[in-house]
C-alpha positions as CSV (number, residue, x, y, z in Angstrom):
1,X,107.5,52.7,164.8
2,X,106.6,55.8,162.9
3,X,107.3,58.0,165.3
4,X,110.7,57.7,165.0
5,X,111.4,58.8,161.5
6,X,109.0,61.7,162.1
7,X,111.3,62.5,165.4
8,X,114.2,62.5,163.4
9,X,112.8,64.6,160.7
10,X,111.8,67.2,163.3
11,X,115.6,67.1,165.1
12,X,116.8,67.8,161.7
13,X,114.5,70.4,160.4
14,X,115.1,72.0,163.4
15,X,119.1,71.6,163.9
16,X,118.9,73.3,160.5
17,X,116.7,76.2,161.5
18,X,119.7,76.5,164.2
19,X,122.3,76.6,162.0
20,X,120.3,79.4,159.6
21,X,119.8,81.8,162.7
22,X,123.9,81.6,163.9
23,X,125.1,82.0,160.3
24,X,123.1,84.7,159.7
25,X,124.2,86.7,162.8
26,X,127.8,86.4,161.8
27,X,128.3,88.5,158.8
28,X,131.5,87.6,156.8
29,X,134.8,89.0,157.1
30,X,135.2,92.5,154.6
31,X,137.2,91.8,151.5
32,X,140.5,92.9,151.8
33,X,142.5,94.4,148.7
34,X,145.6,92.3,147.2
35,X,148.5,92.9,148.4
36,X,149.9,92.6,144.6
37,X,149.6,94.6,141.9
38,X,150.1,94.9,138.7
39,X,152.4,97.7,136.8
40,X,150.7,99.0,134.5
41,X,154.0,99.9,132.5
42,X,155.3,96.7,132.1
43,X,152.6,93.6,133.9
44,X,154.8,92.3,136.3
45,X,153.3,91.7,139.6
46,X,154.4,93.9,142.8
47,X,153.5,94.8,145.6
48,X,150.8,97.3,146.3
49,X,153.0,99.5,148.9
50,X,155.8,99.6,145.8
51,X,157.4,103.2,145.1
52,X,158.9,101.9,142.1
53,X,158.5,98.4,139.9
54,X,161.6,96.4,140.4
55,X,161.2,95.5,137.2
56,X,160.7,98.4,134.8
57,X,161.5,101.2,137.2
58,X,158.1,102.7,136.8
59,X,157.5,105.7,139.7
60,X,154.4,104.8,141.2
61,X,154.2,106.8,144.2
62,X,151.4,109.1,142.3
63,X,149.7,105.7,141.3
64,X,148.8,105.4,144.2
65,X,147.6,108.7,145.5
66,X,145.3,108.7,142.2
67,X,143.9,105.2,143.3
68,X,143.1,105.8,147.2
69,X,141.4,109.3,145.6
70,X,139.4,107.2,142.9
71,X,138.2,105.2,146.1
């Protein structure tokens, strides 16, 4: 009768050990960046791609320029 716990115990250590290995050959997916923003004039959010804050009116086609260089 005790060999079946101890079978048990072995299937599990070593469905675990199986698990570990494919995990760890699949790295995760990259971050990607938000697709919102927020204006830095007036803290609405918009969208990243925005030329201008529907909101304020903010130009922000040289915030972004200065961003992708900062990167």
């Amino acid at each position: 009768m005790s060999e079946i716990p101890v079978f048990w115990v072995l299937l599990y250590l070593l469905a675990a050990l199986m698990a570990t290995a494919l995990l760890a050959k699949h790295p995760r997916a990259p971050v990607e960046e938000p697709k919102l923003i927020q204006c830095p004039d007036c803290q609405m959010t918009i969208s990243r791609r925005a030329l201008m804050c529907p909101h304020c009116g903010l130009q922000l086609n040289h915030l972004e320029v200065s961003e992708e260089n900062a990167a």
